[in-house]
N, C-alpha and C positions, 0 to 999 in steps of 0.2 A: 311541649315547646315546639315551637312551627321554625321552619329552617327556611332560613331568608337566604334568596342570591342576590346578589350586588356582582354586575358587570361594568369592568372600565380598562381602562387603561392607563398602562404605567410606564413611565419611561425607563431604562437602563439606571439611569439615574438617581430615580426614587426609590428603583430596587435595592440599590446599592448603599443608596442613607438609610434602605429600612432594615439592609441589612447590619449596614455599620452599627445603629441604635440600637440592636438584639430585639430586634419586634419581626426578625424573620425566623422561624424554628425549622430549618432544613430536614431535622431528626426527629420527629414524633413518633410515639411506639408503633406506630404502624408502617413506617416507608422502610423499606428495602435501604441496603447500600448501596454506596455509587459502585455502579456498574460500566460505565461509557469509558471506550478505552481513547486513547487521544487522539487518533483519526475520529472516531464520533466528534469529540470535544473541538475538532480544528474545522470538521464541518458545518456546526452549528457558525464558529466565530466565522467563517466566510461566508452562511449566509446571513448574520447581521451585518458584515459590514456590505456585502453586495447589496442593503436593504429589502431584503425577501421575508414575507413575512415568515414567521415559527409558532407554533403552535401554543397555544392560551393557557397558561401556569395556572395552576386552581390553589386558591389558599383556604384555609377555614378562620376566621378572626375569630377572638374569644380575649379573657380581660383576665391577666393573673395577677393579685395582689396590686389592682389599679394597674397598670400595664397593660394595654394592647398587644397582643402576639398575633404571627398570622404562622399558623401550620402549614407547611407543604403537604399539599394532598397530591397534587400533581404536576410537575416538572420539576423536580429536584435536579435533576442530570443537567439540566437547561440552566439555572440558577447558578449552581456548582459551580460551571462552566465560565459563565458571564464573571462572577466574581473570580477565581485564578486567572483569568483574562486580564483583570483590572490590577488584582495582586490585594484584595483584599479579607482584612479577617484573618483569618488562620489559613487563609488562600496564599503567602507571602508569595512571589517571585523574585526571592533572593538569592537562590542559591549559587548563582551564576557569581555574583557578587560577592557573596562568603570568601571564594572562592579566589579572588585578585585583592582580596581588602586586608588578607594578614600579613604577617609581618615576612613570613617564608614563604616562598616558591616551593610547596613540600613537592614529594612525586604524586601521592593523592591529591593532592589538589590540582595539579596539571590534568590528571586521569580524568577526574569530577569534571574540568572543565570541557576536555573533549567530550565525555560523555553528555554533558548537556550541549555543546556547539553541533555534534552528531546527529543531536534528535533535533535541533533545531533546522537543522540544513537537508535531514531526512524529509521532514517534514514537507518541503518547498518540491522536492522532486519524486514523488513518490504518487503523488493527484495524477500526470502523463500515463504512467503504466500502470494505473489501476483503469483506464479508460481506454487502452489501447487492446490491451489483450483482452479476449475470448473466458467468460468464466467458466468453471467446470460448468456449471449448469447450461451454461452457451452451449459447450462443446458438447454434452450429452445431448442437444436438442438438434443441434448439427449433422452429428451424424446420425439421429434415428430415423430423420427426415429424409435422409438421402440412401433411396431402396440399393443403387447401384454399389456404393462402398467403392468409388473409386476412384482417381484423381483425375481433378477434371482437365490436367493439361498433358498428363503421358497415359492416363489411361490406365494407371498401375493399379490393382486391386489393393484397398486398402484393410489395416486392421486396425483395433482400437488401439493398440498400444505404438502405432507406427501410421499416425495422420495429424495434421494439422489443420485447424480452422484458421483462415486466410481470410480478408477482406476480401472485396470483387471490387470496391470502389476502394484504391488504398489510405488504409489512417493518415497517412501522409498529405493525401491530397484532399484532403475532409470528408473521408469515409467513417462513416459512424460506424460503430461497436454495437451491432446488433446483427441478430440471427439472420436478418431479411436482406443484410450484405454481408453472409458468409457464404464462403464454398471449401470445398473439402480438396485439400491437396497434400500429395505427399512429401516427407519434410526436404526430400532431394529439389523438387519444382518449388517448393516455396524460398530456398535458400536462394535459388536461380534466382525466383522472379523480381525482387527489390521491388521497389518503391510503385510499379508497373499499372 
């Protein structure tokens, strides 16, 4: 038997009827479990809705007991995603609603709901200081690059466990988060310098 490709494209949409109709098989015995933890899951949904393209789901179509099914062969995480987005399938987005819909105000269910209002509002500020700070990998490449180990505004000899990777152009004023505007200062000059 000869293995045919068929390329096209699908909208969100048609995903989502194909999923609703069980002709999507997320689970074949060969895919892995979801692995994507909800920062992945929130970055894919910002770049569909920014409309940035995402990478091309691979199905395998095949016919079970007259039925059309299409296997995930590749994007499942992607898939996964898009539906809890929508809140479909066994994806519900209810629990938020569980949650105000019974008849008591228990203390669990207050708990529940902060803890999902938490991750929802975590959510929103947590993108800033993942882009702002220096990653360990930053910092490692920071200071191997710099033969002197020292601060570049008192001149204090620095050590690894007592330096700070600092903008030169500051985050604040649209300095990017990259090695090629860092410098090396110590945590005393960097508390000083603000915004500068």
């Amino acid at each position: 038997m000869e293995l045919q490709s068929d390329f096209g494209e699908r909208t969100i949409n048609e995903l989502l009827l194909m999923f609703r109709s069980r002709q999507i098989n997320l689970e074949p015995g060969f895919q892995r479990q979801s692995v994507w933890s909800q920062v992945d899951r929130r970055r894919l949904i910002q770049s569909v809705i920014s409309n940035y393209p995402i990478p091309s789901i691979f199905l395998y179509r095949r016919h079970v007991k007259g039925r059309l099914v299409y296997d995930v062969i590749d994007g499942k995480q992607r898939l996964e995603t898009l539906f809890m987005f929508v809140g479909a399938g066994r994806f519900k987005r209810d629990a938020y609603l569980l949650t105000v819909q019974g008849d008591t105000d228990s203390a669990a269910n207050r708990q529940r709901r902060a803890e999902i209002l938490r991750g929802l509002l975590y959510s929103l500020f947590e993108r800033k200081d993942a882009k702002r700070t220096f990653s360990s990998e930053q910092r490692r490449i920071i200071w191997n690059k710099d033969e002197k180990k020292i601060c570049v505004r008192c001149k204090k000899k620095l050590r690894w466990d007592d330096f700070t990777a600092d903008h030169i152009l500051a985050y604040a004023k649209g300095g990017s988060t990259e090695v090629t505007n860092a410098q090396l200062l110590c945590r005393r000059c960097n508390s000083k310098k603000g915004a500068r």
